[in-house]
C-alpha positions in Angstrom: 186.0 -128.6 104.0 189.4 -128.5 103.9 192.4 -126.5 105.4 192.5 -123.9 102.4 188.4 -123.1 102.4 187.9 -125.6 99.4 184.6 -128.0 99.8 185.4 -131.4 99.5 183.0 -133.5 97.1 180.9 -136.4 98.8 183.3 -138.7 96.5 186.4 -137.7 98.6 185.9 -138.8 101.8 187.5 -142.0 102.6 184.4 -144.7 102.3 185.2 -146.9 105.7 184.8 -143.6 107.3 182.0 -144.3 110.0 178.9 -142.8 109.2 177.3 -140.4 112.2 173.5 -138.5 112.3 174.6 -135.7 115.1 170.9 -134.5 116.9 171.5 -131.7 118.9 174.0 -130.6 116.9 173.9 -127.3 117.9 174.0 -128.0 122.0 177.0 -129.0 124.4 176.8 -133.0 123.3 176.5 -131.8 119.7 179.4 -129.7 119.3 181.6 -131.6 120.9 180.5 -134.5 119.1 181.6 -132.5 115.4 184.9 -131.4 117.2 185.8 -135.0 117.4 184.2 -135.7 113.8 186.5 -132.7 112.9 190.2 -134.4 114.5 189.1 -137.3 112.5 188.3 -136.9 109.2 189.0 -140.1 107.3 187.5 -142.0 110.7 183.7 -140.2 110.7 181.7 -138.6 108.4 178.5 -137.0 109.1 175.5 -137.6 106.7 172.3 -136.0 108.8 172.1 -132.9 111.4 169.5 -131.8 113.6 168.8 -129.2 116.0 166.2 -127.2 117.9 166.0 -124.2 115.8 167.6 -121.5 118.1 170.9 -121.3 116.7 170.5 -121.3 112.9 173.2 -119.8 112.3 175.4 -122.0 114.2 173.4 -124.8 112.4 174.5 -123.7 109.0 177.8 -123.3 109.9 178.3 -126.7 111.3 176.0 -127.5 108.1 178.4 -125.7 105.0 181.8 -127.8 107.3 180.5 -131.2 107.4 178.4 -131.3 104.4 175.4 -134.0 105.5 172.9 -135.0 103.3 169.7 -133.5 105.9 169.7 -131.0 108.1 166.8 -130.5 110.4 165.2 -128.4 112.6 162.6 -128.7 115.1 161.4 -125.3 114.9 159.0 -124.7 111.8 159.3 -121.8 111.1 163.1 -121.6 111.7 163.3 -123.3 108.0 163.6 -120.6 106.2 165.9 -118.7 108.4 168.1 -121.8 108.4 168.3 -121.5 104.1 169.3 -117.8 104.3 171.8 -118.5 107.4 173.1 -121.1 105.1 173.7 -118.5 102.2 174.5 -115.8 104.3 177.6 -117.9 106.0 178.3 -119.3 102.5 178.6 -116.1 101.1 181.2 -115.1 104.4 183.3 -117.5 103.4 183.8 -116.4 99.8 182.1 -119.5 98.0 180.6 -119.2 94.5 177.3 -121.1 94.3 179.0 -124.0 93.0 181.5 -124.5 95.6 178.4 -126.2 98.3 175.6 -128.2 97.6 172.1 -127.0 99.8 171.5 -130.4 102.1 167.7 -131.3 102.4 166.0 -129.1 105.3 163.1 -130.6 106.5 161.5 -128.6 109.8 159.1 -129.3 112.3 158.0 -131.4 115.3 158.7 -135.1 113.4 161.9 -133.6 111.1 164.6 -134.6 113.7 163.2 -137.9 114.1 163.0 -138.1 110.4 166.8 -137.2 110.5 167.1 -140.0 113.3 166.4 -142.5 110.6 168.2 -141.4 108.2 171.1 -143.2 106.5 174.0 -143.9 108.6 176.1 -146.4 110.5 175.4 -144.7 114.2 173.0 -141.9 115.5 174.2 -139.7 118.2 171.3 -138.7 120.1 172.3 -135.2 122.2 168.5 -133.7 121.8 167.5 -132.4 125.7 164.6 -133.9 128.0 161.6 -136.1 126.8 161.7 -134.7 123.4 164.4 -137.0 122.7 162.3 -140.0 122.8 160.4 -139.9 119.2 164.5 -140.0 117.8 165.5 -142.6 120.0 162.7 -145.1 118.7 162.9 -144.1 115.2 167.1 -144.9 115.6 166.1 -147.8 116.8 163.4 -149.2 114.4 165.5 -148.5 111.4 167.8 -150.6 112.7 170.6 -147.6 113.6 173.4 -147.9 116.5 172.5 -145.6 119.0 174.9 -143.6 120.8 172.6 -142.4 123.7 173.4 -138.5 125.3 170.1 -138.5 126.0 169.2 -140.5 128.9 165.7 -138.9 129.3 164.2 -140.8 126.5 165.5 -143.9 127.9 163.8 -143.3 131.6 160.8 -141.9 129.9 160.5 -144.9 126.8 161.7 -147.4 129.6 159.9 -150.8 128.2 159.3 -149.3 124.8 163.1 -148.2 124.3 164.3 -151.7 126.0 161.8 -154.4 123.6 163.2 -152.3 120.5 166.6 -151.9 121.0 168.9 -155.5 119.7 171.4 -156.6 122.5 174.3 -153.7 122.0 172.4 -151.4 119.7 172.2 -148.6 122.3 176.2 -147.5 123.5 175.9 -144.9 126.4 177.1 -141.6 125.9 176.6 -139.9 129.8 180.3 -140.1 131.3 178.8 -142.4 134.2 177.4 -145.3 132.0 180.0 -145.0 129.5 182.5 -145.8 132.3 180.2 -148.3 133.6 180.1 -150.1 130.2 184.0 -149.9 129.9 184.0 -151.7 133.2 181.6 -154.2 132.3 183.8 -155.6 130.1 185.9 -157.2 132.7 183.4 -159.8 133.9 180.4 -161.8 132.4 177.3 -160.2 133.4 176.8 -162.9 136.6 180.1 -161.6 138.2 178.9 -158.5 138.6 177.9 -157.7 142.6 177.0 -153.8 142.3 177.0 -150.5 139.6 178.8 -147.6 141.6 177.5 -144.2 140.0 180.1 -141.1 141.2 178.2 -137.9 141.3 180.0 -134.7 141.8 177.9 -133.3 144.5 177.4 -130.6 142.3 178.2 -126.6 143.5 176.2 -127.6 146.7 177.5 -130.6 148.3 178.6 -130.9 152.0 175.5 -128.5 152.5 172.4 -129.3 154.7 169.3 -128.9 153.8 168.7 -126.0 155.9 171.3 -124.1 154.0 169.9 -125.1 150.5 166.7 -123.0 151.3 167.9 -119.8 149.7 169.6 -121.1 146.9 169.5 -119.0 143.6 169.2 -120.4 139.7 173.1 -118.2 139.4 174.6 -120.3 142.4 173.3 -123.3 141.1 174.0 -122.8 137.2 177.7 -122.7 138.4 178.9 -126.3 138.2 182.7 -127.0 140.1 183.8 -129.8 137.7 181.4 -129.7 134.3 180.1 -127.4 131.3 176.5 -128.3 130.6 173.7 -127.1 129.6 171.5 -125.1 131.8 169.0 -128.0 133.0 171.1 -130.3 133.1 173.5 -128.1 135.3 170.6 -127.6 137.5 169.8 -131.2 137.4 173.3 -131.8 138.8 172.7 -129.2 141.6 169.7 -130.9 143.0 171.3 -134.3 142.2 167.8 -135.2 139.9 170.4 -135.9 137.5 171.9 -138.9 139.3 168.7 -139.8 140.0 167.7 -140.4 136.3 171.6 -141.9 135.8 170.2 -144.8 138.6 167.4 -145.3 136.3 169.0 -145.6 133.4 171.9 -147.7 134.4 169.1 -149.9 135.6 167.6 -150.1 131.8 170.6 -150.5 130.3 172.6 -152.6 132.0 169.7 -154.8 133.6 171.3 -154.5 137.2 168.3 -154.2 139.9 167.7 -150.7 141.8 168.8 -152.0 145.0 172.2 -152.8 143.8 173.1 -149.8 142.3 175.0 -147.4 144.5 175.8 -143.8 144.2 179.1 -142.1 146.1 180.1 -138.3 146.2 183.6 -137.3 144.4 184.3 -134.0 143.7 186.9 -134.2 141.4 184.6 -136.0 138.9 187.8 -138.1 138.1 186.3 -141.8 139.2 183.2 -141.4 136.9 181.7 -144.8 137.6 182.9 -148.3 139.1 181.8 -151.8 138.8 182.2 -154.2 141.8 182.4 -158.2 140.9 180.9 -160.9 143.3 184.9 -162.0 144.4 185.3 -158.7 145.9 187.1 -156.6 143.1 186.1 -153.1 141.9 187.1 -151.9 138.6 187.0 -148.4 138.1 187.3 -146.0 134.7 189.0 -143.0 135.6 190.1 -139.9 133.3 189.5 -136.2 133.5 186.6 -134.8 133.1 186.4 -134.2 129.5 183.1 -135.4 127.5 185.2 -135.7 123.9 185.8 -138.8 125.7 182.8 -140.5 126.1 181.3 -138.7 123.2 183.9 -140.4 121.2 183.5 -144.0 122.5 180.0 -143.5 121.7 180.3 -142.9 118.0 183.1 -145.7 117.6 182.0 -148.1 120.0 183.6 -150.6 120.6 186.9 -149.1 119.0 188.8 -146.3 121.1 189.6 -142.9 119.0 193.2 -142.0 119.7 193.3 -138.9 121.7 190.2 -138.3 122.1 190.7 -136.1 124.9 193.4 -136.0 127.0 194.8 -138.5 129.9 195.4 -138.3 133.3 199.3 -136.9 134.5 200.5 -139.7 136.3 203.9 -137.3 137.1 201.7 -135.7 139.4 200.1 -136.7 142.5 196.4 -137.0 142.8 194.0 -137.1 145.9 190.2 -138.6 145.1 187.5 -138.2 147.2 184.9 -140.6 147.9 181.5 -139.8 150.1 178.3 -141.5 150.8 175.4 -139.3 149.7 173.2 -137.6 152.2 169.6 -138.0 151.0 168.3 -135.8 154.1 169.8 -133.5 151.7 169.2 -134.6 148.3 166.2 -137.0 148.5 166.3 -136.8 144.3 168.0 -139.9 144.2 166.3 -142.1 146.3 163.0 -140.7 144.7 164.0 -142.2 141.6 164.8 -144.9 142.9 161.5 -145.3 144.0 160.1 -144.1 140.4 162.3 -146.5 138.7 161.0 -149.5 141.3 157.7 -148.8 140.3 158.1 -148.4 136.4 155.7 -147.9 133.4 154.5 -144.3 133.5 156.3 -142.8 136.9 159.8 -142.4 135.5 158.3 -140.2 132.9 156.2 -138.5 135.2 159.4 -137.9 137.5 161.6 -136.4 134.2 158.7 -134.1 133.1 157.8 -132.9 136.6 161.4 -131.9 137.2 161.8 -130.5 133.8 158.8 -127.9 135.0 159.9 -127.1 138.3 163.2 -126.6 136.7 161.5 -123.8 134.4 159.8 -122.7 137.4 162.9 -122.0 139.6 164.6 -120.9 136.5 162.2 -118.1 136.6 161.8 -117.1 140.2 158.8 -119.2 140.7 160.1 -122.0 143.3 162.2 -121.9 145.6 165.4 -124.3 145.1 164.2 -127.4 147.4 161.1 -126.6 145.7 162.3 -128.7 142.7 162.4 -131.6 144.2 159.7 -131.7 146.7 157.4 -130.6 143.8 158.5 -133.7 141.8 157.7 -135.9 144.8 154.2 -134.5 145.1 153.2 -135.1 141.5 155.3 -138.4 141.4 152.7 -139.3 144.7 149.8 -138.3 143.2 150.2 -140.0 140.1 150.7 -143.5 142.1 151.7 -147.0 140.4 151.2 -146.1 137.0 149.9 -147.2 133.8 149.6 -151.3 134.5 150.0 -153.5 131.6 151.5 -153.3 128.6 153.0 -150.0 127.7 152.0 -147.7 125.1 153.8 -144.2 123.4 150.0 -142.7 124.0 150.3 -143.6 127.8 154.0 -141.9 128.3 153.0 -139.2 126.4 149.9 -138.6 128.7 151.9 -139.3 131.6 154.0 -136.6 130.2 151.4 -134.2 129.4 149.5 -134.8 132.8 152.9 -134.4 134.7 153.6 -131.1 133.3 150.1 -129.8 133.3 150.0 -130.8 137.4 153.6 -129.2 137.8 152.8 -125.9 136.1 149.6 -125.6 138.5 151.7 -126.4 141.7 154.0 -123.9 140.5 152.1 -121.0 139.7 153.1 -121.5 135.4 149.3 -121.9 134.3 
């Protein structure tokens, strides 16, 4: 669309334009995403979109601006609402039915993976938790650069995401593994010594244990530093979140558990660092502003021009750095553990947490409930599935985890 409400035809937009699939379209990776699509329109152009199904409207919005081929939604029986959202918002803005062209809907449980396949030079993968992981393989297999928001189906797909994906086809999108990747490339993979994650510590750190007992889902949806969505805000309170960033930088980066670190710092400035065998750290510092990462993602390796903005180096700036206190927030060094063992108990730690993140959400557990729930199912699950690993054994894993964390919580 352009500045006066007129559609642009497909044969307008500028053909080295990058092509992007947005999934999640509709959530806090997603929009961002189409804000930086939207600074840059002769850069990007969006041919597929794909959301849960909760926010039609929103959908055919975004849908009617950027003009992809497919649209889908999870949802089934959101397709329909999606078509008359898409008139209805047509209609709002005043355009005969010639103006816009109806993109293929398709709906239900395989229609965003479809979407994840579709034609297009890089697939940004924003869906939330395990569900992610059908998108991430189908990216994959048709040969798609991945721009990966959605670390869950990498912890949960571990082996199967790894033997798919060519060397480079997967760019991280999380602000901690895109920084680690920008520092990467200041040393041949045998320099490096150790992967420093920064975590924020989140609206609870500096507290003990004892005074996390009485913690409320309000206290701990209010993040200090970042606006996320609502598990992975809570994620970020327990500090399960870092614990799934360990993992993951582990997959992608092929770094062992033991030497990758995490450190506390509030301001959420430092958001990763790199330390080389001769004793030098590099570390990738900005505000904390997802365009940023978002945007590396989608143009990997090239750097979008403003993508957000920099650091005011007119000012003066204190950054903190603190060693994390696992009496505390043992989330971490439980997936460490998970990650150490591999093939099913990654997955069985996300979709554990995911539970008992419903379950607190609703006044079921308490808030160190979370975790210590997650630990119990994570025990009694023990090594794994040994062997070769299957998408019918981390689904299982899946199912089995959330099935065992519903009954510890009181859901079933």
């Amino acid at each position: 669309m352009t500045d006066n409400g007129a559609v642009n035809s497909p044969s307008h937009h500028d053909a080295s334009a990058r092509e992007v699939v947005v999934l999640g379209s509709t959530g806090s990776i997603g929009t961002q995403a189409l804000e930086v699509i939207r600074r840059n329109p002769g850069r990007f152009r969006v041919t597929g979109l794909a959301a849960g199904g909760g926010r039609v409207g929103l959908l055919a919005e975004q849908a009617l601006e950027f003009r992809p081929e497919i649209v889908a939604v999870a949802k089934a029986s959101a397709a329909q609402e999606l078509q008359l959202a898409f008139y209805a918002e047509a209609k709002r803005r005043g355009y005969a039915s010639g103006d816009y062209a109806i993109p293929k809907i398709v709906a239900g449980p395989d229609a965003v993976a479809e979407v994840a396949a579709w034609q297009c030079d890089v697939v940004l993968n924003g869906v939330t938790g395990a569900l992610g992981l059908a998108s991430t393989l189908a990216a994959l297999d048709a040969g798609r650069t991945l721009a990966l928001a959605n670390k869950e189906s990498l912890i949960v797909g571990g082996p199967l995401v790894k033997e798919r994906a060519r060397p480079g086809q997967i760019v991280p999108v999380d602000s901690e593994h895109s920084a680690l990747a920008q520092c990467l490339r200041g040393g041949r993979a045998e320099e490096v010594r150790r992967l420093v994650l920064t975590a924020s510590g989140g609206p609870f750190r500096g507290r003990s244990r004892a005074e996390l007992s009485g913690v409320t889902p309000e206290q701990a949806l209010n993040h200090p530093t970042w606006d996320m969505g609502p598990v992975i805000t809570i994620n970020s309170a327990t500090l399960v979140n870092k614990g799934l960033e360990v993992i993951e930088a582990h997959l992608l980066f092929d770094v062992p558990m033991d030497r990758i670190e995490v450190m506390v710092h509030p301001q959420s400035v430092i958001h990763s660092m790199v330390e080389f065998v001769d004793g030098s750290t590099l570390a990738q510092t900005s505000p904390p502003d997802m365009r940023l990462p978002i945007a590396l993602g989608i143009d990997w390796p090239g750097r979008v021009p403003d993508a957000a903005p920099g650091l005011d180096w007119t000012k003066a700036h204190t950054w903190e750095l603190f060693p994390l206190d696992d009496a505390a927030f043992p989330a971490v060094a439980l997936a460490r553990h998970a990650g150490e063992l591999g093939g099913t108990v990654p997955a069985v730690y996300n979709a554990a947490n995911e539970e008992c993140v419903d379950a607190f959400r609703a006044g079921r557990l308490p808030f160190l409930g979370i975790v210590d729930t997650v630990a119990r199912v994570v025990q009694e699950h023990g090594s794994g599935t040994p062997g070769e690993l299957t998408v019918d054994d981390v689904l299982a894993a899946d199912g089995w985890a959330r099935a065992r964390s519903r009954e510890l919580t009181g859901t079933d």
